[in-house]
N, C-alpha and C positions, 0 to 999 in steps of 0.2 A: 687514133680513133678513125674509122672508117667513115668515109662520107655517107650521110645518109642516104639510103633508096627513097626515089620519089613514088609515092600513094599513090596505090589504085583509087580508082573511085567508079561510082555509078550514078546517074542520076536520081535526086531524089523524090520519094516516089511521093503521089498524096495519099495519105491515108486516113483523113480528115481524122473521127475519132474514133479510136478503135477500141473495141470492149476489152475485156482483161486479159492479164496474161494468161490464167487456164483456159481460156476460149481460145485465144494464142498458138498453144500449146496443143490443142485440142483439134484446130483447124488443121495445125503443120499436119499431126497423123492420118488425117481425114486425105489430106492432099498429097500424102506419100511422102512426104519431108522429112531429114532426119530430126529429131531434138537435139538444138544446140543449148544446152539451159547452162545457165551462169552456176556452180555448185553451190548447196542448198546453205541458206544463212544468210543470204543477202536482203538487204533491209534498207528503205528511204529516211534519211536522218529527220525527216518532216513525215509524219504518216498521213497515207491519201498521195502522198506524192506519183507523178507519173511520168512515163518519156514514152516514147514511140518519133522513134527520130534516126537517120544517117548515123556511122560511128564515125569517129576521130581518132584513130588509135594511137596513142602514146604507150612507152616503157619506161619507166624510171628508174634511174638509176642511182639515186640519192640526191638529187640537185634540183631545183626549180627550174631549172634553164629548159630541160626538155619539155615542159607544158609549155611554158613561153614561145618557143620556137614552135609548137605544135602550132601555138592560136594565131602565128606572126605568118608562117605559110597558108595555113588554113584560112584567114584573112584576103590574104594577099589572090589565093585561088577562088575565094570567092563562095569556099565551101564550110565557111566556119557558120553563119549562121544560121538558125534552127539545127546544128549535127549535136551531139554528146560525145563529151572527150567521156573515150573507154581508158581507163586507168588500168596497165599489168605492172602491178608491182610484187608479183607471184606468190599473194595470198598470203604476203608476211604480216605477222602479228608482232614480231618486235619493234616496229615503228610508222607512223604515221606519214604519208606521204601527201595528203591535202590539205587546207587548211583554210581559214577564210579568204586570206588573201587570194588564192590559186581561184576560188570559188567565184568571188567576185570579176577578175582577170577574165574567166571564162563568160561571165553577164556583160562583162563590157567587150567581148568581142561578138556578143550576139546567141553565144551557144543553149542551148535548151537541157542542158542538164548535166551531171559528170556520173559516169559509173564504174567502181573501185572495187579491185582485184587485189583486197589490203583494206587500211585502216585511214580511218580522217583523225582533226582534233579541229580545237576549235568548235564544241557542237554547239553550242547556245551563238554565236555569230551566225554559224553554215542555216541553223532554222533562221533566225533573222533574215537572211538575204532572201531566202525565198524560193533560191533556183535549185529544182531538185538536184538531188545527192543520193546516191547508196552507196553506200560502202558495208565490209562485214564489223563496223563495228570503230568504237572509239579510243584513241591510244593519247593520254599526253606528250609523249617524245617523238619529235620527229626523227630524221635519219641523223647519226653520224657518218655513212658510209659514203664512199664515191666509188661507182664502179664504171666502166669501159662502158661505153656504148657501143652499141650492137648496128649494123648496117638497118636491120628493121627497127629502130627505134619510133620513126614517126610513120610507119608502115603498117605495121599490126600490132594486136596487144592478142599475147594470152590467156585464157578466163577460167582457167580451170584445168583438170587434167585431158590434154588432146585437145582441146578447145581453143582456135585462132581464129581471130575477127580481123576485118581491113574494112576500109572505106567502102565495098562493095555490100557491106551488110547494116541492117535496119535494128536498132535494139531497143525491145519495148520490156520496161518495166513496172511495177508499182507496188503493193503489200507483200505479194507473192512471191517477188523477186523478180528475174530478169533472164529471156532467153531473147536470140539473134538469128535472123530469117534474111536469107541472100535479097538482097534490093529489088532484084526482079522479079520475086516471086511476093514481096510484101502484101501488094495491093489485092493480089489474089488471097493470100492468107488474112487479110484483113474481113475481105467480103464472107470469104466463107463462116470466118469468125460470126460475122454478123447474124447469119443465117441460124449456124448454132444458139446464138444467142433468142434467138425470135421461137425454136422449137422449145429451149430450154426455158424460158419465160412462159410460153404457152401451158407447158407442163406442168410447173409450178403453180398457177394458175387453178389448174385443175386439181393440183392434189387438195389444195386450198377449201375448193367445193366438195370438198369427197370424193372424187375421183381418184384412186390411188393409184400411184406409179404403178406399182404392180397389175392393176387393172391397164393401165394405159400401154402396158409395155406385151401385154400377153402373156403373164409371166408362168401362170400355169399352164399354156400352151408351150412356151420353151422349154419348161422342164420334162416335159412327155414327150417331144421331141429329142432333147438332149441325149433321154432316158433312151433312145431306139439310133441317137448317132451322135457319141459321146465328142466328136471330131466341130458338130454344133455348139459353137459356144457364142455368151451373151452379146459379144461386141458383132458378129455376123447377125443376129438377131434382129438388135438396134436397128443395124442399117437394111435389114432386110425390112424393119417396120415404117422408118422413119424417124427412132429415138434421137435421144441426144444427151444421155447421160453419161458415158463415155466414148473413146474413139480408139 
């Protein structure tokens, strides 16, 4: 087995509390970001659950010992708590790679949350403890398998297809699911989020009183316009108006 590479990391940023992940999501396009979104199915073993926090990347490879080691350097550097161990266990459905015990491990080393590229078991303990969880889903069997660890084992984790996260990335999740925004751009994607959130409420609001989005948005002035420069579409509109119902 190859010695492990030692974790990038960044410092972590404040994002005190940040709105949801479509807002998220929403901001990164707003701000020119790519979308790194976790693939679609991801779900908090507790609903309501939430993270917005540093990653942890772990890889497993059948064994518990690579979480352990994750939370024993992560500790030891100082960077384990408030982070989320990001779990790639490459989206396998024949076995379950969390489980309460791991769950717990992770609360007593401080961590704020675990997010799983695979299956958990254990789901009536994992609700019990409290500390959020996503995973795609619940498997009674855990692993028979032992495979080679990888030089990237406690380096980065995979989340998807093309998708690699490391210590330099922020992963916020909740109902929605779960996408990942570089550390040093968090605080900005958070703010922006926020701004979105204050147009989109405002909005709402107003539809509320009989003010219809379509009234709010100019919508029959778009379409007359569209109508004379078909290359005019609603997302330029928005932002030529001030919307915020998409980005």
């Amino acid at each position: 087995m190859a010695a492990p590479q030692e974790p990038p990391t960044e410092p972590a940023p404040d994002l005190g509390e940040p709105p949801g992940t479509p807002l998220i999501a929403d901001a990164c396009l707003r701000l020119g970001l790519p979308l790194r979104l976790a693939p679609a199915g991801l779900r908090p073993v507790r609903s309501g659950a939430r993270v917005a926090a540093p990653v942890l990347p772990v890889r497993h490879y059948g064994s518990v010992d690579v979480f352990l080691e994750a939370f024993e350097r992560a500790t030891a550097a100082g960077t384990a708590p408030g982070a989320v161990l990001v779990v790639d266990n490459g989206g396998r459905t024949d076995e379950a790679c969390i489980g309460d015990l791991v769950v717990l491990e992770a609360e007593a080393a401080g961590l704020a949350g675990l997010v799983v590229w695979g299956l958990h078991r254990d789901t009536a303990d994992i609700a019990a403890i409290g500390l959020p969880v996503f995973s795609y889903g619940a498997l009674p069997a855990g692993p028979v398998r032992l495979d080679d660890q990888e030089p990237q084992a406690l380096t980065s984790a995979r989340f998807g297809p093309g998708l690699v996260v490391d210590g330099t990335d922020v992963v916020f999740g909740d109902d929605d699911g779960a996408l990942f925004v570089p550390a040093a751009r968090a605080a900005e994607v958070v703010r922006t989020a926020h701004a979105i959130l204050r147009t989109e409420r405002d909005q709402a609001r107003r539809i509320r009183t009989g003010d219809t989005l379509r009234r709010q948005t100019g919508f029959a002035g778009y379409l007359t316009r569209r109508a004379a420069d078909p290359a005019y579409t609603f997302r330029h509109h928005l932002r030529r108006i001030g919307g915020a119902i998409e980005e």
